[in-house]
C-alpha atoms as a printed R data frame, in Angstrom:
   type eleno elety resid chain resno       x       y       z
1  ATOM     1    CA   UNK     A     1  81.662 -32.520 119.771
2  ATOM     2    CA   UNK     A     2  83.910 -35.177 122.038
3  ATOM     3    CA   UNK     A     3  87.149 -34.904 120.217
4  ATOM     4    CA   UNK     A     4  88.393 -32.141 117.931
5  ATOM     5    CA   UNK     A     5  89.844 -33.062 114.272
6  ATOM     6    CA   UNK     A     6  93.186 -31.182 116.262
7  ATOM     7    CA   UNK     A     7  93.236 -33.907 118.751
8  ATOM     8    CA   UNK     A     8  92.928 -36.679 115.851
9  ATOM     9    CA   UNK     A     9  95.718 -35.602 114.009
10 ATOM    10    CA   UNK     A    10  97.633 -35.897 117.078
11 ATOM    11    CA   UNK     A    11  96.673 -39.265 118.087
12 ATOM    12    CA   UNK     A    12  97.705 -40.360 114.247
13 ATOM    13    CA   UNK     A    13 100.849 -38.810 114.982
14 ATOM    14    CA   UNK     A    14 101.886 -40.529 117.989
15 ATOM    15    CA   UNK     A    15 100.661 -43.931 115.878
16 ATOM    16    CA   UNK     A    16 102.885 -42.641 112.683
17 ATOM    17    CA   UNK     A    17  99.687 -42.563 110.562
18 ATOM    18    CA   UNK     A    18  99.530 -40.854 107.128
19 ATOM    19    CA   UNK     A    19  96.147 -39.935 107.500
20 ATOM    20    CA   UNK     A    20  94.614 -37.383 104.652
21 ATOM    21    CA   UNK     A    21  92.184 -34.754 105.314
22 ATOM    22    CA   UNK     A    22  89.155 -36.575 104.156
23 ATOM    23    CA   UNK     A    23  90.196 -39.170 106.751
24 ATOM    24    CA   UNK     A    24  90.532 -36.770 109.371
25 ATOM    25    CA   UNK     A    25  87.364 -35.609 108.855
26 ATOM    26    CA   UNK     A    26  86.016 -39.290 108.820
27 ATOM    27    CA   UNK     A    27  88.302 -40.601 111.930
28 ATOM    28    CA   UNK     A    28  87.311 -37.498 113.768
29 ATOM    29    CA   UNK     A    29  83.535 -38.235 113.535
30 ATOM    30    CA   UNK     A    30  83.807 -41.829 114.020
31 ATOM    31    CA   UNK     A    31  86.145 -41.138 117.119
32 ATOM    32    CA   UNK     A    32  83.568 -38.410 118.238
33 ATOM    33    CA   UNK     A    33  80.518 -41.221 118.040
34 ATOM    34    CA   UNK     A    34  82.088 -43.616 120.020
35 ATOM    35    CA   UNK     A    35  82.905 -40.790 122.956
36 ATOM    36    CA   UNK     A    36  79.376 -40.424 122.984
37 ATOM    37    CA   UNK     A    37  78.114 -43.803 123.438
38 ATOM    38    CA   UNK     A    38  80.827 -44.057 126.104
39 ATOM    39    CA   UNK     A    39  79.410 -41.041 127.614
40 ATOM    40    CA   UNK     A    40  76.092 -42.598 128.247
41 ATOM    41    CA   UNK     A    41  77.720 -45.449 130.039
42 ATOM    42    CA   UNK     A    42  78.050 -42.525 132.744
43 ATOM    43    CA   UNK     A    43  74.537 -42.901 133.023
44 ATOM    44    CA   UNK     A    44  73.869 -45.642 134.240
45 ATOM    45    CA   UNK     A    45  73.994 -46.307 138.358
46 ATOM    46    CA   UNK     A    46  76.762 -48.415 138.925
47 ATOM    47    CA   UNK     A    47  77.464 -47.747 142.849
48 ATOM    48    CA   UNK     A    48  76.393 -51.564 144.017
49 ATOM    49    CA   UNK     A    49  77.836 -53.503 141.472
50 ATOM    50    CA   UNK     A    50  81.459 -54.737 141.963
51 ATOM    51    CA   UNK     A    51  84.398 -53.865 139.147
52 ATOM    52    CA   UNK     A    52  85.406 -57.600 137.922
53 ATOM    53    CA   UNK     A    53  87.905 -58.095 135.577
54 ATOM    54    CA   UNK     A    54  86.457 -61.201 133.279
55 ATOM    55    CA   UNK     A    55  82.698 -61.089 132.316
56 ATOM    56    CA   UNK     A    56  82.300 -63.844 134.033
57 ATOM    57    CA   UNK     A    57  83.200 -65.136 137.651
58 ATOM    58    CA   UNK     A    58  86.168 -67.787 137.050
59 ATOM    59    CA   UNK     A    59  87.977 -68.882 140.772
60 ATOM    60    CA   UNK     A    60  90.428 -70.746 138.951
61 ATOM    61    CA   UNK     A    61  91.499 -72.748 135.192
62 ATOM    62    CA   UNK     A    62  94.196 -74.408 136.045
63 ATOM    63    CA   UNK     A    63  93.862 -77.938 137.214
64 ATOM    64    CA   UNK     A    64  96.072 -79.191 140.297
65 ATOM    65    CA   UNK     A    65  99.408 -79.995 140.050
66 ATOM    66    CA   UNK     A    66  99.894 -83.614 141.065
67 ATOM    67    CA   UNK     A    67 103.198 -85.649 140.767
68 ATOM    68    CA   UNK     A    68 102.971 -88.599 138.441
69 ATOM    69    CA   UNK     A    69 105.933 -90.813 137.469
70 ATOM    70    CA   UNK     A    70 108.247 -89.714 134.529
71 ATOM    71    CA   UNK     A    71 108.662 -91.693 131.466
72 ATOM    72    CA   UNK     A    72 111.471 -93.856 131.623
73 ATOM    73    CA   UNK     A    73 114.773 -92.899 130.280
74 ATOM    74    CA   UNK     A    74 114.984 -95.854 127.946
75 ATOM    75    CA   UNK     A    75 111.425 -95.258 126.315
76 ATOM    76    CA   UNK     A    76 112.081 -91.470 126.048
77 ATOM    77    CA   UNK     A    77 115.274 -92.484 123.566
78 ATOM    78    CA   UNK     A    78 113.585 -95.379 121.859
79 ATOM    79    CA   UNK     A    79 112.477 -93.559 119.169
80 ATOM    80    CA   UNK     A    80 115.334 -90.773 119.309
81 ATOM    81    CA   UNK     A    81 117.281 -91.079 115.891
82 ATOM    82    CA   UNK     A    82 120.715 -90.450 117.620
83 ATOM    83    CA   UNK     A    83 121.249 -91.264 121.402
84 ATOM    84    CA   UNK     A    84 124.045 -92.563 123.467
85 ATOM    85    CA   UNK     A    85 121.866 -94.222 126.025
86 ATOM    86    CA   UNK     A    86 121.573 -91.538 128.589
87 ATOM    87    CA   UNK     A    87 120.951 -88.512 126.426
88 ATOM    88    CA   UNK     A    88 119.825 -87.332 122.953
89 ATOM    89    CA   UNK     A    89 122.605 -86.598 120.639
90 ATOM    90    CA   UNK     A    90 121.742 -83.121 118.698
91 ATOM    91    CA   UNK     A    91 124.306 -80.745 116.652
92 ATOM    92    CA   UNK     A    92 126.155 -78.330 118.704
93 ATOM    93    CA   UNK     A    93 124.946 -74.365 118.718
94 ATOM    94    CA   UNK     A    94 127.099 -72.000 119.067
């Protein structure tokens, strides 16, 4: 066994669960299942591949920034519901 029904209740502890006995008994064996497939990731040989961090390669998903002209001021307030020509007019927050 990975993980003792001790070690459970501690982990619930730390994440302020209410767990019962029954589901100590349950968690722990669940818990103690998934160790074990983790263990036999250890297996495997894994000295010439390289650690990535996606699953895929990805250089880069972000397009390039290029400068394009504003809107102008005058269309930006056309539809605005209360302006005073340079600026939008909205209630004061304090």
């Amino acid at each position: 066994m990975k993980i003792t029904q001790k070690e459970v209740e501690r982990v619930a502890q730390l994440a302020r669960l209410h767990l019962s006995d029954q589901e100590l008994e349950t968690m722990t064996g669940q818990l103690d299942t998934i160790l074990s497939y983790v263990d036999k990731l250890d297996e495997l040989d894994t000295s010439g591949i390289q650690p990535t961090t996606h699953a895929f390669f990805l250089c880069n998903a972000l397009r390039e920034d290029t400068i394009v002209s504003s809107l102008p001021q005058a269309d930006a307030l056309a539809n605005s519901p209360c302006h005073n020509g340079e600026a939008f007019i909205v209630p004061r927050v304090l």
